[in-house]
N, C-alpha and C positions, 0 to 999 in steps of 0.2 A: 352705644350711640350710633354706632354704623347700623347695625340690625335698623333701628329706629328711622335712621333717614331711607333705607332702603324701602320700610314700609309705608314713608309719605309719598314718597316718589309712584312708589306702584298704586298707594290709594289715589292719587294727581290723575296719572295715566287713565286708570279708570273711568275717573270723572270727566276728565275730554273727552274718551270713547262714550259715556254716555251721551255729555252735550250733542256729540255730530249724530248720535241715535236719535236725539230728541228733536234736530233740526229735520232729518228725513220722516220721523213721526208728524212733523206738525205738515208738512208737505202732504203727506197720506190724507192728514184730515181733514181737508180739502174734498175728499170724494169720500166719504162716510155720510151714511144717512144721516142728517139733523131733527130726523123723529125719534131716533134709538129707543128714548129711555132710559137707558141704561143708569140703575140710580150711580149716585154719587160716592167718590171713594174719598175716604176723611187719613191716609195717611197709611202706614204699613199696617197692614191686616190683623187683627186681634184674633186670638185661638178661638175656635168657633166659629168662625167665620165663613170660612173656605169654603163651603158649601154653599154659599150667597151667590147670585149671580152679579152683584157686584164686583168680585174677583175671577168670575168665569174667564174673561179674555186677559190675556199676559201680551207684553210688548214680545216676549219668548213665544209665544204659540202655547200649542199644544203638544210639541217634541216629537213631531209626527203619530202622533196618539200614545207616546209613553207614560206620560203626564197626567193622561186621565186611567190608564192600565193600573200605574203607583197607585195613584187615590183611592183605586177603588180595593187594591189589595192593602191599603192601610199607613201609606208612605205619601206625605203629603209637602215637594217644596216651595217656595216661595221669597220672593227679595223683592224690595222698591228702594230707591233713590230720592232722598227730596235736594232738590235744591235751593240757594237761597239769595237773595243778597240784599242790602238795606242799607238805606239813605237815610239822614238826620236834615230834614230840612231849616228844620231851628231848634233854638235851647238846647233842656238839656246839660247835656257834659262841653257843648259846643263844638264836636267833631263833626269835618263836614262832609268823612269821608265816605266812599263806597267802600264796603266790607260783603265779606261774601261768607256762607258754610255749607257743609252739605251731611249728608246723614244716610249711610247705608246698610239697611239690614236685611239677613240673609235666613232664614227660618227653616226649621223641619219638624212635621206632625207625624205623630204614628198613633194609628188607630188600632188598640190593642183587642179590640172586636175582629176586628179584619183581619189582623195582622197572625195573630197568635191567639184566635177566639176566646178572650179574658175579654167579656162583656164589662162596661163602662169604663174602662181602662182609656186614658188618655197622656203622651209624653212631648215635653215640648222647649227645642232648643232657639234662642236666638241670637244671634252674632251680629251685633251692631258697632258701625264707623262713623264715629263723628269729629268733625275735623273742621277749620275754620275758628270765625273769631266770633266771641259775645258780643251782641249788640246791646246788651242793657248795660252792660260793663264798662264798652268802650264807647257807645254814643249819647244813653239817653241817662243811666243812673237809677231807673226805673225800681222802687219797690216790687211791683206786682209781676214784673218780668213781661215783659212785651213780646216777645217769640217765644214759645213751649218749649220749641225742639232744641236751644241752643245753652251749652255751656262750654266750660274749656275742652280742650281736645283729650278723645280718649276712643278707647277700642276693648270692648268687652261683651263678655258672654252675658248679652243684657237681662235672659230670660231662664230657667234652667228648671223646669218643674212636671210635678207628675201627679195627673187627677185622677181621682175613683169617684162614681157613681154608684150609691147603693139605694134600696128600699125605691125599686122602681124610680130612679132620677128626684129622689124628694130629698136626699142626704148627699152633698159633695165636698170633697176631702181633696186637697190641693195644697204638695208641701214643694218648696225646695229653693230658687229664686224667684223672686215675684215683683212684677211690676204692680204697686197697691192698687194704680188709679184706674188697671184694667179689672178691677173687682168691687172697689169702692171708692166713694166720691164720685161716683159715673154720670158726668151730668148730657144724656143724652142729645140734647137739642145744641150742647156746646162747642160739640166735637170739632164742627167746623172751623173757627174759630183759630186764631194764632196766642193771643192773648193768655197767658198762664191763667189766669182766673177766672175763665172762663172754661178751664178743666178742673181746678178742685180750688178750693176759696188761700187763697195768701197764709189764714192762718192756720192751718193747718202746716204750720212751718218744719214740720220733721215728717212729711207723708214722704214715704221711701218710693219715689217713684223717677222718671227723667229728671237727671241722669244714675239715678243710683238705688236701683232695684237693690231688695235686701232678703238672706232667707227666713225664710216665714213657713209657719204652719196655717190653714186656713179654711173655718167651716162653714158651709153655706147648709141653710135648712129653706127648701122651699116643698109646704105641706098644698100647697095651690095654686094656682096662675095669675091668685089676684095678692100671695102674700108670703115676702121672704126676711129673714132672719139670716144674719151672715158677722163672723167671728172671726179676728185676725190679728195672730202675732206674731211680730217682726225682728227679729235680731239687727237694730237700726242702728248704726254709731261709725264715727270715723275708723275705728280699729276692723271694720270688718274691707277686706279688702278683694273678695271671691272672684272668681271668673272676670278681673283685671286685666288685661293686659301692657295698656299703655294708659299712661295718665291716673289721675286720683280721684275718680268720680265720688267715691265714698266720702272724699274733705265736703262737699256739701251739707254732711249732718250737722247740727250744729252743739252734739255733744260727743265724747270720745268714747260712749258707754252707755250703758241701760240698754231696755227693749220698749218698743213701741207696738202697742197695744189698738184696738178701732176694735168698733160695734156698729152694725147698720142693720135698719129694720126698713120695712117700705112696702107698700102700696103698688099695683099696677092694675089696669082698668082699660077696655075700650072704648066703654060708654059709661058715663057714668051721671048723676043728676046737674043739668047745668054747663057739663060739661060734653058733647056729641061726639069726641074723639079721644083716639088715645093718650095717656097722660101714665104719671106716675109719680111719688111722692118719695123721698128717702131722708131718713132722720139719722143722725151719724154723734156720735161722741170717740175721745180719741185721751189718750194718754204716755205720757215717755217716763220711763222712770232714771234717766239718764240723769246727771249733774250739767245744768246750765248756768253760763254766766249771764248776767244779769245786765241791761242796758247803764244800770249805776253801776258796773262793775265788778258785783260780790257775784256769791254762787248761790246757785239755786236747785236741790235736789225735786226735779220730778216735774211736770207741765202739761195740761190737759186743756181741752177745748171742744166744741162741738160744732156741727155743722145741720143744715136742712136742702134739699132741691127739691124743686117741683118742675117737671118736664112736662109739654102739654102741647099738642097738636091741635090748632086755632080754625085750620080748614083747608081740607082736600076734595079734588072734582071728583065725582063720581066713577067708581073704579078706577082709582088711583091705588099701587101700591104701599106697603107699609112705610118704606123708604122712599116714594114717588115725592111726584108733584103734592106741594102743599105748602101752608105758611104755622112755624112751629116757634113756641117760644119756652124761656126756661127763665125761672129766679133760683137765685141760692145766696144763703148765710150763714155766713160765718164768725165764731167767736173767739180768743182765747186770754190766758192772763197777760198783761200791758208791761208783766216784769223785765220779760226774756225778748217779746218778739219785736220790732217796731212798726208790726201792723194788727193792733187788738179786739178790731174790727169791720168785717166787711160785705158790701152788699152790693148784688151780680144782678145783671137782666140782660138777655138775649132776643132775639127775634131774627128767623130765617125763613127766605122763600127759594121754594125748587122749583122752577118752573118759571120764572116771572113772565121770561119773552116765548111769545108761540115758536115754538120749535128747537126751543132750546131746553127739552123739559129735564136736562141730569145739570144743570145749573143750577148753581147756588147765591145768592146777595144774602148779604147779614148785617146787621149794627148793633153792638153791644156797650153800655156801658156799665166800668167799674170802680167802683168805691170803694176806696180802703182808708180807713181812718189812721191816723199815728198817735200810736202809744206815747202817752204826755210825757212818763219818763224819756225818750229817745232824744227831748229839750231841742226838736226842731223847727225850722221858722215858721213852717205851715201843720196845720193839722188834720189834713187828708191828701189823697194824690186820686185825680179820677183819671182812668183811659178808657175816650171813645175810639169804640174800632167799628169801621167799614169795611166791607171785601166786596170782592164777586169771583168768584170760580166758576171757571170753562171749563167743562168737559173736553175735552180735545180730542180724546179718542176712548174708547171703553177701558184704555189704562194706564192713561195717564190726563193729568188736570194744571192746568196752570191759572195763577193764585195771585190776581193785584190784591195792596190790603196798604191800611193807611191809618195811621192813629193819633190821634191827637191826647197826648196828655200833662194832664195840668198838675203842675207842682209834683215834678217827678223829683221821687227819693224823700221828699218835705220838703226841698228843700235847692231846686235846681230851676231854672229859668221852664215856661213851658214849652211843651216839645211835640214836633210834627215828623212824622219817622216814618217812610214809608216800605213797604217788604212784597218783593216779588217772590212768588214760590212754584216751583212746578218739581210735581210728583210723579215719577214714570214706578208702573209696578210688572216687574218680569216674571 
């Protein structure tokens, strides 16, 4: 128990010395060029990355050039902080309180080319702090989950895996822990985005991902640049408890056993008929062989589901980068059986522009709404919950962004008054 408050205490501290970092950063951004460019950072950096010049500048520097000496001998760190807090303006659970969270992760890449010349070799740890309260929990009741980043408090070794590249990068092999949604259900144009469902569909109700990565073995075949095949299985269930720390991220499964299974096959394109910009299609099915209990109560051995995205860039100015200025939108669907989940049905649309205001081109505005239908057995008053969400995200400085966002959703849970919840967020990446 002591050990425990000792670690709240020290994660507290931290996050003030962030705040007063983030009050003298925004002071800085004051005298930053507002031509930059600089694309947009959607949140702690995903493996692969690192080399984007989206992550080139740190609120840290460059460590007096050590930072880039590591990276290039094969040693690669990285941490961001998000912050959060959220208001319940109506409905809902009827709280009217401000509540606050925050989320810090600390990462390290090693480039086993570089490092220890074993071409396509890649190792990848990440340590993440989150801490703070649920707002779907405590303000709105929400089905679809209205914040991504947020659940109960916990401190774990979020990520823990190790990639090989064979047959000329057309064969990758990726075992160990695994966050799912950073390989499947990836819906591109979504990323922005706060809103759970607008990172992988509702029903997809056991995808092992925030907050409870699981280990997995995991194949990817890509024989071309316009076409990939990709295989993954998951040791997904409340008994598995790995690189835990604090808290029980794993009670989010919703069975105590089995393996969870996913197929995804898809399409990518920069031009294609009809369409003059980059796009991409992914078609997904998914299976748990876990025992679930049932909305009527009994059990149910096994539950499967399928999903589809289509990601598609609408229109970019003329040498614009890939991640530049432009207006990008995405649909995705999803299905599964009406026994187990109380969302058996649902349907996503996005739409995002980088760039809107001259000078403001690593700026982001979005609106998305989401549809999730209720499983007739769940016997609730309503039979769907939509949430429209709004944002705009400022660039503030090349590393970090801060994030108004504002959602209005109707018949949250099935079954709760409608609700207006709004969520500040700013991200600083060190």
């Amino acid at each position: 128990m002591n050990c425990r408050r000792r670690t709240s205490l020290t994660g507290r501290a931290a996050r003030a010395a962030a705040a007063l970092l983030v009050i003298a950063m925004i002071t800085e951004a004051k005298s930053t060029d507002p031509h930059g460019g600089t694309p947009a950072l959607t949140g702690a950096p995903l493996p692969g990355l690192l080399d984007s010049p989206a992550f080139a500048a740190k609120a840290t520097g460059d460590w007096w050039g050590a930072r880039q000496q590591l990276k290039q001998a094969g040693v690669s760190f990285d941490s961001s902080l998000i912050l959060e807090g959220f208001k319940n303006f109506q409905g809902g659970l009827g709280n009217p309180d401000l509540i606050g969270a925050s989320t810090f992760d600390l990462n390290l890449e090693l480039d086993t080319e570089r490092l220890i010349q074993w071409p396509g070799g890649m190792f990848y740890a990440d340590l993440e702090d989150h801490a703070g309260q649920d707002p779907s929990t405590d303000l709105v009741g929400d089905l679809q989950v209205f914040d991504k980043q947020n659940a109960p408090r916990y401190l774990q070794l979020f990520e823990l895996w190790y990639q090989q590249k064979l047959l000329d990068d057309k064969l990758r092999l990726k075992f160990g822990k695994v966050d799912a949604n950073s390989e499947f259900s990836v819906i591109d144009n979504g990323l922005p985005f706060l809103n759970s469902s607008t990172q992988v569909s509702p029903t997809v109700f056991v995808f092992p991902t925030t907050p409870d990565p699981m280990p997995a073995l995991n194949v990817f075949l890509t024989p071309n640049k316009s076409y990939y095949a990709s295989l993954g299985a998951f040791y997904a269930n409340r008994s598995v408890g790995f690189g835990n720390f604090i808290g029980h991220p794993q009670d989010a499964q919703s069975s105590a056993s089995g393996m969870f299974f996913i197929g995804e096959t898809g399409l990518r394109w920069q031009k294609a008929p009809l369409l003059e910009h980059e796009g991409n299609l992914r078609l997904g099915s998914w299976g748990h062989t876990g025992t679930f209990t049932r909305l009527d109560g009994s059990s149910q051995q096994g539950v499967y589901g399928y999903y589809a995205i289509l990601d598609q860039t609408l229109w970019q100015p003329d040498g614009a980068t890939e991640h530049g200025r432009g207006v990008r939108t995405f649909l995705e669907y999803g299905r599964t059986q009406s026994t187990v989940n109380p969302t058996d049905e649902h349907f996503g649309w996005g739409v995002t522009w980088t760039g809107l205001f001259p000078g403001r081109s690593a700026d982001i505005a979005g609106f998305s709404p989401q549809y999730a239908h209720v499983s007739p057995p769940a016997g609730l008053p309503h039979s769907f919950e939509l949430a429209l969400e709004g944002f705009y995200r400022l660039q503030l400085t090349p590393w970090a962004t801060l994030m108004p966002d504002l959602q209005y959703i109707i018949h949250p849970g099935g079954q709760y008054p409608n609700a207006l919840v709004g969520t500040i967020r700013l991200t600083v990446h060190f």
